[in-house]
PANULUM-34968 format. One record per residue: residue in three letters; x, y, z of N, C-alpha, C in turn. Coordinates in steps of 0.02 Angstrom, whole numbers, always signed. Layout:
 type n_east n_north   n_up ca_east ca_north  ca_up c_east c_north   c_up
  ALA      X       Y      Z       X        Y      Z      X       Y      Z
...
END
This chain:
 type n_east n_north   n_up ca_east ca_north  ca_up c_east c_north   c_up
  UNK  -3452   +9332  -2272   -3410    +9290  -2314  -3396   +9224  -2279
  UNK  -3395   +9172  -2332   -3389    +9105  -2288  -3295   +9084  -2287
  UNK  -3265   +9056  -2241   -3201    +9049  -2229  -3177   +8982  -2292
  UNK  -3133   +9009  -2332   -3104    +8966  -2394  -3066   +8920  -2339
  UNK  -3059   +8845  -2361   -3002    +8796  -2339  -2973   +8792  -2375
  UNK  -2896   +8803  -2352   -2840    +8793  -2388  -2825   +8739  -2428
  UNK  -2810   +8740  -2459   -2790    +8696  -2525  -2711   +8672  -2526
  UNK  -2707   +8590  -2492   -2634    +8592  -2531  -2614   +8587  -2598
  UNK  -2548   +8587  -2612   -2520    +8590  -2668  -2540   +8508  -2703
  UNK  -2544   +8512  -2766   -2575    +8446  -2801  -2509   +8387  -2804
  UNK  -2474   +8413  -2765   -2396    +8370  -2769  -2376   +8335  -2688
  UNK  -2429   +8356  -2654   -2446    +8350  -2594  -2384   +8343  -2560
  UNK  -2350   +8429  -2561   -2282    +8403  -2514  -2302   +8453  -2452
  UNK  -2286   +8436  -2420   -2270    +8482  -2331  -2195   +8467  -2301
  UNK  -2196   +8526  -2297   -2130    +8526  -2288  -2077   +8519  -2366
  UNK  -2033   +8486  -2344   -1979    +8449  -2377  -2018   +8367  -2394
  UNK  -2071   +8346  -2374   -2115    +8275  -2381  -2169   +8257  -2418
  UNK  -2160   +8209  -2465   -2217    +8209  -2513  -2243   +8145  -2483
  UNK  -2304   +8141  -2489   -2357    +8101  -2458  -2340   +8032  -2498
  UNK  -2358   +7985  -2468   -2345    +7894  -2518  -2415   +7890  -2492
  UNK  -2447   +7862  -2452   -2518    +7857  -2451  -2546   +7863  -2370
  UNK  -2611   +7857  -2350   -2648    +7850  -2291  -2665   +7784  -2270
  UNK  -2669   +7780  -2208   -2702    +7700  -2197  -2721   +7717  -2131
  UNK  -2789   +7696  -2103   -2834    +7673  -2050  -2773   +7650  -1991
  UNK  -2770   +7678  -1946   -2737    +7671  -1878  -2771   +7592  -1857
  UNK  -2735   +7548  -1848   -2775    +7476  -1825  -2793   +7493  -1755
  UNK  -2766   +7521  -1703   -2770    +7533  -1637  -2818   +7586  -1607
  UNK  -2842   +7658  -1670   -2894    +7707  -1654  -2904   +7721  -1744
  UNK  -2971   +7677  -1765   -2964    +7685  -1824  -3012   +7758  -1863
  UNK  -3024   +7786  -1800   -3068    +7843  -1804  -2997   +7916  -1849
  UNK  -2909   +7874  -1822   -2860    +7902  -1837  -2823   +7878  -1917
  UNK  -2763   +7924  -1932   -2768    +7889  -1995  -2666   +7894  -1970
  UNK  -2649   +7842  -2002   -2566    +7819  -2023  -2552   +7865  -2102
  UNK  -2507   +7910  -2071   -2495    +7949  -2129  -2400   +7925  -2163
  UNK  -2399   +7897  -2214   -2325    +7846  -2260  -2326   +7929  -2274
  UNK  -2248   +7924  -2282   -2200    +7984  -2326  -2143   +7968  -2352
  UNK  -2143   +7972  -2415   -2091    +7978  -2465  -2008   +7980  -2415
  UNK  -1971   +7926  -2417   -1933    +7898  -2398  -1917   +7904  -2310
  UNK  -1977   +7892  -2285   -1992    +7886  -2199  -2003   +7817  -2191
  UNK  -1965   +7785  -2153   -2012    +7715  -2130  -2065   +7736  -2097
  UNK  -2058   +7763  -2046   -2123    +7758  -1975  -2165   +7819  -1977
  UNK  -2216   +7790  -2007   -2284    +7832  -2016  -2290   +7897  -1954
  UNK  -2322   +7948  -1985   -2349    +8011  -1909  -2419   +8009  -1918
  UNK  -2446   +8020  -1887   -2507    +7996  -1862  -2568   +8073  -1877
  UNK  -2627   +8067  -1888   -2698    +8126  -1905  -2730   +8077  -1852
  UNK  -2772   +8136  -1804   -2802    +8123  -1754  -2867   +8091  -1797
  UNK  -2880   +8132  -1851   -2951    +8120  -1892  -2936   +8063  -1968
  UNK  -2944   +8022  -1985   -2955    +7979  -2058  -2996   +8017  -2087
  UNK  -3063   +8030  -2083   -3083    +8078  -2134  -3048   +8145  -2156
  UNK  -3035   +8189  -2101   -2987    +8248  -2102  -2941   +8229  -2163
  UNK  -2894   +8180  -2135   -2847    +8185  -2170  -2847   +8144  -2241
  UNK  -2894   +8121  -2251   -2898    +8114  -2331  -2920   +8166  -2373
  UNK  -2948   +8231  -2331   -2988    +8283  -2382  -2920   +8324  -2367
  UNK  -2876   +8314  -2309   -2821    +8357  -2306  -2765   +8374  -2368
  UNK  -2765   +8318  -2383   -2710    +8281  -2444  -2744   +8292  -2511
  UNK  -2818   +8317  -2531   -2818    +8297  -2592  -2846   +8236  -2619
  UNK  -2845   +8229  -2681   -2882    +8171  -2735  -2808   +8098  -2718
  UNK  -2841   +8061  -2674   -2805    +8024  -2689  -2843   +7938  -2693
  UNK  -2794   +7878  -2733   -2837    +7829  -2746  -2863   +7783  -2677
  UNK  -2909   +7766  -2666   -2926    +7696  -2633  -2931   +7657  -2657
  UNK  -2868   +7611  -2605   -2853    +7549  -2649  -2886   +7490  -2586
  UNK  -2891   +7445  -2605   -2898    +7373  -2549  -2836   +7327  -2571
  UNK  -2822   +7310  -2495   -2762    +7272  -2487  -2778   +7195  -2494
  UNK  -2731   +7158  -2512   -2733    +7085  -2544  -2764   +7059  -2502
  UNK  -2789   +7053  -2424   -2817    +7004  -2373  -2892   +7056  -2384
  UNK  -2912   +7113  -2420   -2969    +7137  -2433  -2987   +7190  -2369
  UNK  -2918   +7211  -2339   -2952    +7260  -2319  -2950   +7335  -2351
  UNK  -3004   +7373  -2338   -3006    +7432  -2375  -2957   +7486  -2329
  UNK  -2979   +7536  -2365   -2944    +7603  -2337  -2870   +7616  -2331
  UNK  -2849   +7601  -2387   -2776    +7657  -2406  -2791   +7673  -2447
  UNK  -2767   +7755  -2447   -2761    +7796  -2483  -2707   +7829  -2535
  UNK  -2677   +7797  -2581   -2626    +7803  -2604  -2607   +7864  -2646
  UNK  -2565   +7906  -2656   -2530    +7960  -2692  -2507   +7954  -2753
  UNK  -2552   +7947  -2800   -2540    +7916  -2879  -2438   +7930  -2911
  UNK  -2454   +8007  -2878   -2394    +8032  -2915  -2321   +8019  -2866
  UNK  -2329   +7973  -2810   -2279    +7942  -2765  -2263   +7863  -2794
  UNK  -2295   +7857  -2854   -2295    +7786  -2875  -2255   +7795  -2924
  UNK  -2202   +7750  -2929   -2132    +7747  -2968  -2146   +7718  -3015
  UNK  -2165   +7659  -3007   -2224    +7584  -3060  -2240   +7547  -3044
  UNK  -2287   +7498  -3067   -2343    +7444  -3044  -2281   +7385  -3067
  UNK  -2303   +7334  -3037   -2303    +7269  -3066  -2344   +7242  -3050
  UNK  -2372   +7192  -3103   -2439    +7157  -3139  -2427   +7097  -3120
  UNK  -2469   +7049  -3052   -2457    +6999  -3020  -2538   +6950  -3025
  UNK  -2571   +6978  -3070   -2632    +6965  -3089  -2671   +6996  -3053
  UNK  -2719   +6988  -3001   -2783    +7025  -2966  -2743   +7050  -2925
  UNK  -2670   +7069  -2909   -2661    +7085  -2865  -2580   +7116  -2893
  UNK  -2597   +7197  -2896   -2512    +7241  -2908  -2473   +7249  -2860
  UNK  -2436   +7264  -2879   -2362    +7286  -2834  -2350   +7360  -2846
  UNK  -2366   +7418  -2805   -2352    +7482  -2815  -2293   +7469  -2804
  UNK  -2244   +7515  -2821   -2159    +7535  -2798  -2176   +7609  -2807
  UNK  -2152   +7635  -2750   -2164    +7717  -2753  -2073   +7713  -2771
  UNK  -2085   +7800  -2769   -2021    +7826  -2796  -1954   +7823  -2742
  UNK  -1969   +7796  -2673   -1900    +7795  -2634  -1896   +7730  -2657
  UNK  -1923   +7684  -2669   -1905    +7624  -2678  -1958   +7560  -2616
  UNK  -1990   +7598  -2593   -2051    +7557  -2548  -2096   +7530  -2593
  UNK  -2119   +7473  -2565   -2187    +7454  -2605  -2245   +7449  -2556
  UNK  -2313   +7406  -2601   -2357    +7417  -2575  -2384   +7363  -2626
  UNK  -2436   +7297  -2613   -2490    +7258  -2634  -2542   +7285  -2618
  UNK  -2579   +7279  -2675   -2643    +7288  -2689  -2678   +7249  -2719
  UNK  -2760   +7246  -2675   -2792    +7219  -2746  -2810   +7265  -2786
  UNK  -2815   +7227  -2873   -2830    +7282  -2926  -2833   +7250  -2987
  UNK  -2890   +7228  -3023   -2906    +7226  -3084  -2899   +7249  -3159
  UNK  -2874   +7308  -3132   -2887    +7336  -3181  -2823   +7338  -3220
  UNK  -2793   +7381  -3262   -2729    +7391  -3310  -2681   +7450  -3253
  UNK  -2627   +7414  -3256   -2565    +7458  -3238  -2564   +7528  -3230
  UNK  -2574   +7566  -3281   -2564    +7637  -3313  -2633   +7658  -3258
  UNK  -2681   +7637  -3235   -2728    +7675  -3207  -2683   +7697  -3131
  UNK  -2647   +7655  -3092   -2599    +7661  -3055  -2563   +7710  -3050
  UNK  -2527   +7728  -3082   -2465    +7787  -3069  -2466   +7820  -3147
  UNK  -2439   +7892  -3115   -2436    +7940  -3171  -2383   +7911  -3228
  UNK  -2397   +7945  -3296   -2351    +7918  -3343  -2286   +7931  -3344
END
């Protein structure tokens, strides 16, 4: 029999902590900066790949100066605001986040 990987919950909480998104460690980017639902200071995944398959379906977004790789938590998103090529996530503690993004609002955060 081959060994099942655990599955988190689609609400991506651990603990008492629901995930806001991932981002590329600038200093070991082989690592990933893990945001949590009303934490300022990120905890850290030795692995970026790891920890995006750790967490689940979540979006990649590119940031307004075009860099890639955050990973954002659709259902940690409170609402967009529409700044033209470029939204304003507000998650649900009240943090935000710029993005670039083309597309319509509603693709952003759950209804």
């Amino acid at each position: 029999m081959r060994d099942v990987p655990s599955i988190e919950s689609s609400t991506f909480m651990v603990g008492q902590r629901t995930l806001r998104m991932l981002a590329r460690d600038d200093k070991n980017p082989s690592a990933a900066l893990v945001y949590w639902l009303g934490t300022a200071e990120p905890s850290r995944e030795a692995n970026f790949f790891y920890a995006t398959r750790k967490f689940g379906v979540l979006m990649q977004l590119v940031l307004p100066d075009e860099r890639p790789g955050v990973f954002v938590n659709r259902s940690a998103v409170h609402t967009v605001k529409d700044c033209g090529a470029v939204k304003r996530l507000v998650f649900k503690d009240k943090s935000s986040l710029d993005v670039r993004y083309s597309g319509p609002c509603s693709d952003l955060c759950d209804p």
